[in-house]
C-alpha positions in Angstrom: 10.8 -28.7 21.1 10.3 -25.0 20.2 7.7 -23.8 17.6 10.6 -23.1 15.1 13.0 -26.2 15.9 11.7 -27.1 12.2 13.2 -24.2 10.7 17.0 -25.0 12.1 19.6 -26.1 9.6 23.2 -27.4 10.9 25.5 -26.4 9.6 28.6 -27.5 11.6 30.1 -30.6 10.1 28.1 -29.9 6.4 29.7 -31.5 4.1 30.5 -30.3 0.8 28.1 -29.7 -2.0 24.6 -29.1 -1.9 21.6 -30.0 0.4 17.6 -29.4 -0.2 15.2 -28.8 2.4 11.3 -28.5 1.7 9.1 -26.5 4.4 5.3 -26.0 3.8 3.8 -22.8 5.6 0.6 -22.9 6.5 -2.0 -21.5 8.7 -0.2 -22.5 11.8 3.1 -21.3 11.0 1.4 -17.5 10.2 -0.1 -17.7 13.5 3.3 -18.9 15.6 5.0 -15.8 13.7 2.9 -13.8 15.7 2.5 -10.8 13.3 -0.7 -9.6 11.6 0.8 -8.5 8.4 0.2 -12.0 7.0 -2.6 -13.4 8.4 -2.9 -17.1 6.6 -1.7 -18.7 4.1 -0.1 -21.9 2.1 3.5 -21.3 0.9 5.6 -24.1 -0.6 9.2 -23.7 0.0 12.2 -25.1 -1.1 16.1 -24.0 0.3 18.7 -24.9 -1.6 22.1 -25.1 0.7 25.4 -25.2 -0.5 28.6 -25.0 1.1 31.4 -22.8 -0.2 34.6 -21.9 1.2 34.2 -20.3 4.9 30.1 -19.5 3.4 27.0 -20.8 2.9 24.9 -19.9 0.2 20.6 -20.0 0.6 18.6 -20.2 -2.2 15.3 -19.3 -1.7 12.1 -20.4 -3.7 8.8 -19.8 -2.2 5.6 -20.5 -3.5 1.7 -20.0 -3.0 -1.0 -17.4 -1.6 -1.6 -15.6 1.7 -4.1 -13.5 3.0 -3.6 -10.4 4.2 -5.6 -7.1 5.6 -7.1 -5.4 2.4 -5.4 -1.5 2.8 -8.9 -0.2 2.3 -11.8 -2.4 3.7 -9.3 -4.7 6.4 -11.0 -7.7 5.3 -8.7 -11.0 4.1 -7.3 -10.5 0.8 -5.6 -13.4 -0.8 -2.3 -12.6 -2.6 0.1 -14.5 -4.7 3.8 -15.1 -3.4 6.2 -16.0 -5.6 10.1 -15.1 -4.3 13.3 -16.1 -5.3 16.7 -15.4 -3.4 19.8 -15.8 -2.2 21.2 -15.4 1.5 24.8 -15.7 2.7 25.8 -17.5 5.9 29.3 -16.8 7.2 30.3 -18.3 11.0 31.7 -15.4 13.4 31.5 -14.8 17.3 28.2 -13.2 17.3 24.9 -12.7 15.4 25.0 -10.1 13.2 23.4 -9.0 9.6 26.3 -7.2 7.8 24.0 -6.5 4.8 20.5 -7.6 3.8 21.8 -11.1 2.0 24.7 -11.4 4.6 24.4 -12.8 8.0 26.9 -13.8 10.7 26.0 -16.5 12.9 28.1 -17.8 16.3 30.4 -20.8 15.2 29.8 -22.2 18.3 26.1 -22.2 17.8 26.8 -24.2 14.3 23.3 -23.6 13.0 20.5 -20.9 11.7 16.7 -20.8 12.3 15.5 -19.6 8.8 12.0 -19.4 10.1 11.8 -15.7 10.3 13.9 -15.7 6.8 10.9 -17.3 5.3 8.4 -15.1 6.9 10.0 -12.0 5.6 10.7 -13.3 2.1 6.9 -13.7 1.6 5.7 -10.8 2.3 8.7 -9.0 0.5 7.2 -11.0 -2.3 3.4 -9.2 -1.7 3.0 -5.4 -4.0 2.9 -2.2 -1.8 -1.0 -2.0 -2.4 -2.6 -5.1 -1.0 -6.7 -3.8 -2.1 -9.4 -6.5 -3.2 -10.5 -6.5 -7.0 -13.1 -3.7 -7.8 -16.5 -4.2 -6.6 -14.7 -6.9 -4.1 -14.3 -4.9 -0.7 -16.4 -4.7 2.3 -19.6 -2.9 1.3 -20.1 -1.5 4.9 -16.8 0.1 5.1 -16.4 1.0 1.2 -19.9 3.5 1.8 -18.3 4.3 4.9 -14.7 5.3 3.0 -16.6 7.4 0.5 -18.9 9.2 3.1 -15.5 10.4 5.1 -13.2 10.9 1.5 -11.9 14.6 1.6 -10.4 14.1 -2.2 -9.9 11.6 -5.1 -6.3 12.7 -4.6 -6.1 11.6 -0.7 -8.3 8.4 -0.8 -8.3 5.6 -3.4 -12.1 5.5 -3.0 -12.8 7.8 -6.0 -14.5 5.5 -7.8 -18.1 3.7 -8.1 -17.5 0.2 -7.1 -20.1 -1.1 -9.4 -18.9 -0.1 -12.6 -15.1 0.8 -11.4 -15.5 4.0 -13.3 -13.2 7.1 -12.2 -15.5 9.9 -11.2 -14.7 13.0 -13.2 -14.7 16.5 -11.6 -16.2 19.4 -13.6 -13.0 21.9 -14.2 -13.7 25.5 -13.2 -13.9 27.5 -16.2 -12.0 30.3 -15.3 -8.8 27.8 -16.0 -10.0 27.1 -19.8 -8.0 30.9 -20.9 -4.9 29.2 -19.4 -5.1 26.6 -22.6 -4.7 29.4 -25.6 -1.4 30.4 -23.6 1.1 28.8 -26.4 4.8 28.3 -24.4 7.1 28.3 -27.9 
């Protein structure tokens, strides 16, 4: 039995109507995916199949946390996933995604692994910036971020983490004349 023999859903012979299957990710499952962009985590899931005519239709609900590398201190941040969507299943003579919510499958293979589905749905569910809370990151590597900042504009570090203030630059001067120029 595979890692992911779980994950398979027949559907060759499925009858009519609607099926529910519940899956629970967990630590172990992050680790058999075998990719560090999730590193743990406790997703509950719940696939609602339903057969139409010559398609399947997924629905997708997944809910829970995972931790992931925080973008500035690489330490394990803990992020919310909440995900909701559809995927279409349509029986052909090869594999093949035609679109990002359609796939082909072989009809002689009469079944899907969603494992990797599932994997991909969490962290599509995760924001772009994956950062602790202020005053949360690695100490060590937050002094270390500052020393090593060139600009505000090129690091997110440009603030105390204590207090979570913005530090302000002093504007040159020379630039205050620019503000009496009136553009009417």
């Amino acid at each position: 039995m595979g890692k992911f023999d779980l994950y398979k859903i027949p559907l060759r012979g499925f009858l009519s109507g609607s099926q529910k299957f519940a899956y629970e990710l967990d630590d172990k499952y992050f680790k058999d995916i075998d990719n560090d962009d999730i590193r743990k985590g406790n997703v509950h899931v719940q696939v609602f199949v339903k057969k139409l005519t010559g398609t399947f239709e997924f629905s997708f609900q997944l809910e829970g946390f995972v931790k992931v590398p925080c973008d500035r201190c690489l330490d394990d941040v803990e992020m919310p996933v909440d995900y909701t969507g559809k995927l279409f299943v349509k029986f052909g003579k090869t594999y093949s995604e035609e679109s990002d919510d359609v796939i082909i499958i072989p009809e002689e293979d009469g079944e899907i692994n969603i494992a990797w589905f599932l994997y991909e749905f969490a962290l599509l569910s995760l924001p772009m910036k994956r950062i602790h809370p202020p005053g949360k990151c690695n100490k060590v590597v937050s002094e270390k971020l500052k020393k090593h900042a060139i600009s505000d504009e090129d690091s997110d570090v440009g603030f105390s983490e204590e207090n979570s203030e913005p530090e302000t630059e002093e504007i040159d001067p020379r630039w205050d004349k620019l503000k009496d120029i009136n553009f009417e």
